[in-house]
C-alpha positions in Angstrom: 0.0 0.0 0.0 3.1 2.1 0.9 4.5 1.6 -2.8 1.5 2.3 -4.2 1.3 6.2 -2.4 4.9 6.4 -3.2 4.0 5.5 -7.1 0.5 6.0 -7.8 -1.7 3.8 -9.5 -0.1 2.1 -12.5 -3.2 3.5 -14.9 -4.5 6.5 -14.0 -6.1 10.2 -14.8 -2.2 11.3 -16.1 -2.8 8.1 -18.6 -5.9 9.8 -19.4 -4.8 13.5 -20.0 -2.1 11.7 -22.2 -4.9 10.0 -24.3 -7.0 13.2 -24.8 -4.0 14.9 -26.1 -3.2 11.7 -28.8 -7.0 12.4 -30.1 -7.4 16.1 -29.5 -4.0 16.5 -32.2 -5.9 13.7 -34.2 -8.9 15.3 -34.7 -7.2 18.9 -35.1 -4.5 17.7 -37.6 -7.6 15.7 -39.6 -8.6 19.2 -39.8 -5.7 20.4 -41.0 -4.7 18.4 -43.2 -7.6 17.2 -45.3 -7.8 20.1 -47.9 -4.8 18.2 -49.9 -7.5 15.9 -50.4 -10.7 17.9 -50.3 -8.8 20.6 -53.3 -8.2 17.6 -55.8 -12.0 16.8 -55.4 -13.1 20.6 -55.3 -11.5 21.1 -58.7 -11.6 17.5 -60.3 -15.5 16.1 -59.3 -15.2 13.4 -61.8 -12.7 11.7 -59.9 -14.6 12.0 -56.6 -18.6 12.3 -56.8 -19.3 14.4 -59.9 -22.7 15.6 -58.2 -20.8 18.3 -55.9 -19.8 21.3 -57.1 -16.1 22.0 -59.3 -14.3 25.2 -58.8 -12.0 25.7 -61.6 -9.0 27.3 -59.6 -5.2 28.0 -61.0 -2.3 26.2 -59.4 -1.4 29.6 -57.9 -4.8 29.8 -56.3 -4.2 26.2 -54.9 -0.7 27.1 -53.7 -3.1 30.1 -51.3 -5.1 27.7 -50.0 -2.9 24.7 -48.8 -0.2 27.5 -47.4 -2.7 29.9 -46.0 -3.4 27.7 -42.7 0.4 28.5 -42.2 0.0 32.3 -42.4 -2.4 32.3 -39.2 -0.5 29.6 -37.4 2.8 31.2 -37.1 1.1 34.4 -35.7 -0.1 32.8 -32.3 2.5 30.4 -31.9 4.1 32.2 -29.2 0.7 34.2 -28.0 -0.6 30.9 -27.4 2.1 30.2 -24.6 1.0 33.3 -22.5 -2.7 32.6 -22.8 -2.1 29.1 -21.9 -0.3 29.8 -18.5 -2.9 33.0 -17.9 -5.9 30.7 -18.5 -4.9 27.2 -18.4 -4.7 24.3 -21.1 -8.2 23.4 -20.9 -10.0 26.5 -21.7 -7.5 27.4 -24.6 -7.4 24.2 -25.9 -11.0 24.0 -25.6 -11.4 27.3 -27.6 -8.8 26.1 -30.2 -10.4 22.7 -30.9 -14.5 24.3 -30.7 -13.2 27.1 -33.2 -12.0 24.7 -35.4 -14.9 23.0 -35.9 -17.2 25.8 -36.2 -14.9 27.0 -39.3 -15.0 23.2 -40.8 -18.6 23.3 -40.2 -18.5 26.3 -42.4 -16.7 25.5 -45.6 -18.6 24.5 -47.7 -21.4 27.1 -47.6 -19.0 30.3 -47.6 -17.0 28.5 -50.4 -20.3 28.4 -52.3 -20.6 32.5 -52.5 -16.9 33.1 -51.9 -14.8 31.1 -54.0 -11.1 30.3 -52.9 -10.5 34.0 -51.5 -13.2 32.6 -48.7 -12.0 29.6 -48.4 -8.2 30.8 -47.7 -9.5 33.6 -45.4 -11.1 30.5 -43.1 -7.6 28.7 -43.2 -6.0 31.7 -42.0 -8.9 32.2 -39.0 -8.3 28.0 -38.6 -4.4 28.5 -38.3 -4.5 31.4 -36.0 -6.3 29.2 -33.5 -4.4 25.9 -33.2 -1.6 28.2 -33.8 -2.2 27.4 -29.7 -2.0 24.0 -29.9 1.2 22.8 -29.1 2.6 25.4 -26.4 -0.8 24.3 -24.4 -0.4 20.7 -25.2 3.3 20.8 -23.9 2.4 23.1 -21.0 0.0 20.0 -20.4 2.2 17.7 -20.5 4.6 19.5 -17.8 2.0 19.4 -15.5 0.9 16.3 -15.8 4.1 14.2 -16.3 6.3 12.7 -13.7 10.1 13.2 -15.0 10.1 9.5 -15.1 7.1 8.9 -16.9 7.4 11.9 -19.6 8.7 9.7 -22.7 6.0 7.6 -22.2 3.4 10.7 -22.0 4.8 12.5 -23.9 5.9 10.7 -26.9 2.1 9.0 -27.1 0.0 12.5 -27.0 2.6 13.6 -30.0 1.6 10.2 -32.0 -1.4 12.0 -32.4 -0.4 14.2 -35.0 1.0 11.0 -37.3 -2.3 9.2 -36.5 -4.1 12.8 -38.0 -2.1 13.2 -41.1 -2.6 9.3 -42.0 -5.9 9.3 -41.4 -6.6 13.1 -43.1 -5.5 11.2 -46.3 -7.4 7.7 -45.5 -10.2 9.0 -44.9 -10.8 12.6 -46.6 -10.4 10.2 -50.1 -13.2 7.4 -48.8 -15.8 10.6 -47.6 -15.3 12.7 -51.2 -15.8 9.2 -52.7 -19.2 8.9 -50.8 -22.9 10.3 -50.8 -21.5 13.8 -49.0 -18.7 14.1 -51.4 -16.4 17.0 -50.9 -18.7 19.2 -48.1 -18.7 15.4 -46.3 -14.9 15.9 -45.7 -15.5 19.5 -43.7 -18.1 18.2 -42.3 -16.6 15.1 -40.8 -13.3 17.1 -39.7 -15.7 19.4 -37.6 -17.9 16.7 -35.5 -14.5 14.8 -34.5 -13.5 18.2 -33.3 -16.8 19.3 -31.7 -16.9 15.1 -30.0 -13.0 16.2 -28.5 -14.5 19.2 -26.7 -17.0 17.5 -25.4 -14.8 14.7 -24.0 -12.0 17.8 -23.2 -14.9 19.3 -21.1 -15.8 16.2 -18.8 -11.8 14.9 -18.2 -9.7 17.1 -19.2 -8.0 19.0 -16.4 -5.5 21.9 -16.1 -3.4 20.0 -13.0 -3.8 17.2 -10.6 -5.2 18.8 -7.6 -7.8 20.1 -10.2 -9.3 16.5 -11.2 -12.6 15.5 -10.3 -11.5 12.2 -11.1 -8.1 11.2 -9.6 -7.0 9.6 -6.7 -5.2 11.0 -3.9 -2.3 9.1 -4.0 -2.0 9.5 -8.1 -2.1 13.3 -7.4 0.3 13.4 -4.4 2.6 11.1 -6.9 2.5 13.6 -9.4 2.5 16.9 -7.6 5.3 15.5 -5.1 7.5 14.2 -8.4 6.9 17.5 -9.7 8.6 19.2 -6.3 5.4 22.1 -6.9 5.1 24.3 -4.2 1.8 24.4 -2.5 0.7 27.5 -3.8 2.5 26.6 -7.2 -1.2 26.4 -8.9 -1.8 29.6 -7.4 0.2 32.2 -9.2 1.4 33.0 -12.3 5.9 32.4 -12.4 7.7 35.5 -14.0 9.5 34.4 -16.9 12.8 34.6 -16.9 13.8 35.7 -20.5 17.5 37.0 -20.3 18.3 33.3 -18.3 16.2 32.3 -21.4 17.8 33.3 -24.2 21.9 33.1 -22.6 21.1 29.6 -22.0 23.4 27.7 -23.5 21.0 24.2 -23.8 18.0 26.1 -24.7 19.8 27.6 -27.7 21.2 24.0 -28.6 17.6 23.1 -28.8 16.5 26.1 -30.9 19.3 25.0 -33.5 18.1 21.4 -33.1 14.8 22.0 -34.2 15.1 24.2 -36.7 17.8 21.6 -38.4 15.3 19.0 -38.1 12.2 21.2 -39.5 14.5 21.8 -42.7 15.4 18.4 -42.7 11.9 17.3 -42.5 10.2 19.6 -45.0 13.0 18.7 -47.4 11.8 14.7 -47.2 7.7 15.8 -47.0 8.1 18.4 -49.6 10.9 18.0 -52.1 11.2 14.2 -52.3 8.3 13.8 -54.1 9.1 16.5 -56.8 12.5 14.7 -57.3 10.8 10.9 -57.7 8.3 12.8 -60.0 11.0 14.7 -62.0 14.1 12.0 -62.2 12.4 9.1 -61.4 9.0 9.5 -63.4 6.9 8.3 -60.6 3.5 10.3 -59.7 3.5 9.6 -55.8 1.5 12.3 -55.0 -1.3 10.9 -57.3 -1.1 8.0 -55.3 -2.6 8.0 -52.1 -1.1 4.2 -50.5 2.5 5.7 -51.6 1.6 9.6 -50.1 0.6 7.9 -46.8 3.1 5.0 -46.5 5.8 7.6 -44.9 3.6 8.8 -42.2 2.4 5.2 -41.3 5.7 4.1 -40.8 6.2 7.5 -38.9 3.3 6.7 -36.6 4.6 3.2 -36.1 8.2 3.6 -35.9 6.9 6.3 -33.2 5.7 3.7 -30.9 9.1 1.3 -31.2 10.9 4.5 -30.0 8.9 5.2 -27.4 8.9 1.4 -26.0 12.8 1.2 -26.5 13.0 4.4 -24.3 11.5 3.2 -21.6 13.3 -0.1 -21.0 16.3 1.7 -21.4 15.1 3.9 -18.6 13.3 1.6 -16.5 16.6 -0.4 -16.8 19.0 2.1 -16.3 21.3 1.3 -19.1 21.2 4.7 -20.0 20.2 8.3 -18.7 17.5 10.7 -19.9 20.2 12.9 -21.5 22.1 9.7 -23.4 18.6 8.7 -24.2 17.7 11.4 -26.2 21.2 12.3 -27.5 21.0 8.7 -28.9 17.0 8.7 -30.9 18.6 12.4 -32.0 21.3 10.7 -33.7 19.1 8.0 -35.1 16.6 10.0 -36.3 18.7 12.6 -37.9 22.1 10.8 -39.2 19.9 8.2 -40.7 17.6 10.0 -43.0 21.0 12.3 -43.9 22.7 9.0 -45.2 18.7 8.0 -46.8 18.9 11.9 -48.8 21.7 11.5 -50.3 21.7 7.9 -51.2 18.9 8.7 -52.9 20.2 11.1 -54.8 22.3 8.7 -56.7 18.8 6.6 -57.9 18.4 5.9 -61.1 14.6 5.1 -63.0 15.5 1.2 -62.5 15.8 2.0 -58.5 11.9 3.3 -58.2 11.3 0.6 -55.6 14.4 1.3 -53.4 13.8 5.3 -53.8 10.6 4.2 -52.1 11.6 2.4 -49.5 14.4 4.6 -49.0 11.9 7.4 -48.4 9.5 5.7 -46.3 12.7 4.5 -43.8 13.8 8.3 -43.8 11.0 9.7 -42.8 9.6 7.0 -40.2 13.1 6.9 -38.5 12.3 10.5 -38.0 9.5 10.2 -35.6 12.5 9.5 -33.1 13.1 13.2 -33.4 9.8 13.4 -30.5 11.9 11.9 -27.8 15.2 12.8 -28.8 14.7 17.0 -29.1 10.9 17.7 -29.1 10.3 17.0 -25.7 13.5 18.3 -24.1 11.7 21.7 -24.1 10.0 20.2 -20.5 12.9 18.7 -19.5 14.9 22.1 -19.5 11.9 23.8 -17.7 8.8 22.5 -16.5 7.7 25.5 -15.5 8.1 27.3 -18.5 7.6 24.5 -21.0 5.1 26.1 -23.0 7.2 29.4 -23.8 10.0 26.8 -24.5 8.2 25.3 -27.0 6.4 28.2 -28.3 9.0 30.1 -28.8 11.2 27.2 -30.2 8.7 26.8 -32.6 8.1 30.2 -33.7 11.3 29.9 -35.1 11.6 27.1 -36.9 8.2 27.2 -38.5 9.9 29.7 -40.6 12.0 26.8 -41.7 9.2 25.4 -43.9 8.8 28.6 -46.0 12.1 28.9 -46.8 12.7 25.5 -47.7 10.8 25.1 -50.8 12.2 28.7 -52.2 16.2 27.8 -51.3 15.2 24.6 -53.3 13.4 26.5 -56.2 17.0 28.5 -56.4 18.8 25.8 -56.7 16.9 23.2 -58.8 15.8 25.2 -62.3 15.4 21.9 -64.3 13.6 19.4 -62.1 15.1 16.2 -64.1 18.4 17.2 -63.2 19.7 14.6 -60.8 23.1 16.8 -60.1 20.8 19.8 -59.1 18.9 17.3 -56.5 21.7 15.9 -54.9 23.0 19.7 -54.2 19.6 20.0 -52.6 19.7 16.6 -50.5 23.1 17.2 -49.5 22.2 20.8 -48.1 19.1 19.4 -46.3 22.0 16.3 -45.2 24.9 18.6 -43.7 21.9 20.7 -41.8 20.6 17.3 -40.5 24.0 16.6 -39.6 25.4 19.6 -37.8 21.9 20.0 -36.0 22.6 16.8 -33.9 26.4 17.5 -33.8 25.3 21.1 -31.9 22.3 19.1 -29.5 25.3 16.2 -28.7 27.8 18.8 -27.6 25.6 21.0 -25.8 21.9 19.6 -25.1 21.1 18.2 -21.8 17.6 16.9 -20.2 18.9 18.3 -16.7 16.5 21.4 -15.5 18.2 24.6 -15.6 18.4 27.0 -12.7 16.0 29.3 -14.2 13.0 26.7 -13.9 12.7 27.6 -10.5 9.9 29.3 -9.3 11.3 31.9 -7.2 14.4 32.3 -9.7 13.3 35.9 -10.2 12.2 36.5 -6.2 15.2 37.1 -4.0 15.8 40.3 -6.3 11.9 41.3 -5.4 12.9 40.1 -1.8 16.1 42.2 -1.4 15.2 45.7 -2.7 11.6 45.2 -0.1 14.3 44.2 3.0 16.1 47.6 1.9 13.2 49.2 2.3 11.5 47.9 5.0 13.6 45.5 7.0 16.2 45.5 10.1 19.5 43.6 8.9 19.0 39.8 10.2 20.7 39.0 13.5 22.5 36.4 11.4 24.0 36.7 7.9 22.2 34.7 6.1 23.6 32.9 3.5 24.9 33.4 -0.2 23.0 30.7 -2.4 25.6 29.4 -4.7 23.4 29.0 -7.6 21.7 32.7 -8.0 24.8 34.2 -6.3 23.2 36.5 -4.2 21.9 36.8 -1.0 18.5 35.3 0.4 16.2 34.8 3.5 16.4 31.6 5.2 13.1 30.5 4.2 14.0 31.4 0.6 16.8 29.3 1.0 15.1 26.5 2.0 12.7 27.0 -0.8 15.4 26.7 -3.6 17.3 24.0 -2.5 14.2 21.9 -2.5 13.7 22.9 -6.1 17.1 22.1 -7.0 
């Protein structure tokens, strides 16, 4: 009985928080994602269900609509952090999923008067809310995740976003195919949406002590793993942003990322054009080849998350080594994939296949080896970790495609490719190399809660305050001088 206040139950509400954040990224990344599908049906019936209306739109008008989502989701990337520790996950999420729907809901009648200037302004509005998403989701996380059990938390609610963009295809082709056609796929996308909310409402909660639902010995686990304060739910932590952006680990990340988002959108976005202009393969026409990368992302997902946790639960190797090592992997790997494909011929179709499924798959490990080290390096400030993190390399994407454009003027140039593979390889390369030398999964000083107080707490004493009767003493981490309670108070947070 003893063990089990020590360790909480085995399944419990954190298990469930983990599982409404694995369908709440579902069902917002079906939402997403689905207009690559619903745009081919919009302007091609006959290959759907010809008794929809076709829109007969220009590639350029395309290209508006299927980056437009992107032009309202950078914008509240780091927005979406603040709200989310003013408010709390659940209301923002809440907000961000209900909002979504509503504008799915919505599609297909304001496409019917407005054309694809309508349908691009919705995007935009659609982008600008789950801009939110993933600083609240992380946020979530952080509160929710005992440092022992964050892989496994962690790593599952982010398989929700591979289990969205397979599905967006899977399914978004079956509904255009059926009775509802086209309107069906909106229309879909915004009840799994609205059914999350619903769920979100009844079981989702912002911290332990706030469940309806969970034991006290599951909360006293987490809150005690956590080393929260008892007012920690309480108040709102000043950020810290010069120890922010000094810190040496934090800007290892920041590098990491945005090497692996460059990395990344070269294998989603470019491969295809090179199969399609050296090898004279269609993928994208194919919907079983389009989806087979982010299947084997999904799966390979869950083989990384299993390995990390008997090497955890075993001790063969720290947190740190552990992701330093599924960084490598999934980096290094899809580097040597980029540029071995490079050097296909026509004959090697099959093996440029393959080639490009492995890549991107062995890429999931990128979730546990950098993605989630934004909670490791502050718990407390995950979500402006994260949001900021990915402010910046969400830029990545957009330059991507143009740096590639330079480069490749005649797309059945194989010499041109490989220029672009090796650039997207050495990035992939040097990322790591940078989150080897310098990343850690140790918290940094400036987590602390009262990192910014004794300065608060010493200017008051000048004010108001007799000197103590004893010194007190000079805390060797913040290097200045604190109250004995305040001491007491960092070194358990250390």
């Amino acid at each position: 009985m003893s063990n089990k206040g020590a360790k909480g139950p085995r399944i419990g509400i954190r298990h469930l928080q983990s599982f409404l954040l694995f369908l709440g990224l579902t069902a917002m990344h079906i939402a997403r994602l689905n207009v690559s599908v619903a745009i081919v049906a919009m302007t091609n019936a006959a290959t759907t269900n010809p008794n929809f209306p076709e829109y007969e739109w220009t590639e350029k008008h395309k290209s508006y609509i299927l980056s437009s989502f992107y032009w309202g989701y950078i914008v509240t990337l780091c927005p979406g952090s603040f709200l989310c520790r003013r408010y709390g996950a659940k209301v923002v999420l809440f907000i961000a999923s209900f909002a979504t729907a509503v504008f799915s809901m919505m599609t297909p009648w304001c496409i019917s008067w407005g054309g694809w200037q309508v349908f691009c302004a919705i995007r935009i509005l659609q982008g600008l809310f789950q801009g939110v998403i993933f600083p609240c989701v992380t946020e979530h996380l952080a509160m929710w995740s005992p440092p022992e059990e964050r892989n496994r938390l962690g790593a599952f609610s982010y398989t929700g976003t591979d289990c969205g963009t397979v599905l967006a295809m899977f399914i978004s082709g079956m509904i255009a195919e059926s009775a509802m056609g086209w309107p069906g796929i909106s229309y879909v996308s915004g009840a799994l949406c609205a059914a999350w909310c619903v769920l979100w409402l009844i079981f989702g909660s912002n911290n332990a002590p706030e469940s309806r639902f969970i034991g006290e010995a599951e909360c006293k686990y987490i809150e005690s793993s956590l080393q929260h304060n008892e007012d920690f739910h309480d108040r709102i932590i000043p950020i810290p942003w010069k120890a922010i952006w000094t810190s040496v680990p934090f800007l290892a990340l920041l590098v990491t990322r945005c090497a692996e988002t460059y990395g990344l959108s070269t294998l989603q976005a470019e491969l295809p054009s090179y199969m399609n202009g050296v090898l004279n393969m269609d993928i994208q026409s194919n919907a079983v080849f389009s989806s087979l990368p982010f299947l084997a992302m999904w799966l390979l997902s869950y083989v990384y998350l299993i390995a990390a946790d008997v090497l955890l639960k075993k001790k063969f190797l720290s947190l740190t080594s552990v992701r330093k090592l599924f960084n490598t992997l999934s980096f290094w790997i899809p580097a040597a994939a980029l540029i071995g494909i490079g050097f296909l011929n026509e004959e090697k179709k099959v093996l440029a296949i393959v080639l490009m499924t492995l890549s991107v798959g062995v890429n999931s490990g990128a979730t546990i080896g950098s993605s989630l080290n934004t909670i490791d390096l502050s718990p407390n400030h995950a979500g402006i970790l994260i949001g900021l993190s990915n402010t910046v390399a969400n830029i990545i994407p957009i330059l991507t495609p143009l740096i590639a454009g330079e480069i490749v003027t005649d797309k059945h140039d194989r010499g041109q490719w490989q220029i672009v593979f090796g650039l997207a390889a050495i990035i992939f390369f040097v990322g790591n190399c940078v989150f080897l030398v310098w990343g850690t999964a140790k918290a940094q000083p400036w987590d602390a809660d009262d990192y910014l107080k004794p300065k608060d707490a010493e200017s008051c004493s000048e004010k108001k305050s007799p000197p103590p009767a004893i010194a007190p003493p000079i805390d060797p981490v913040l290097e200045q001088t604190i109250s004995w309670p305040e001491r007491y108070t960092v070194m358990a947070t250390d």
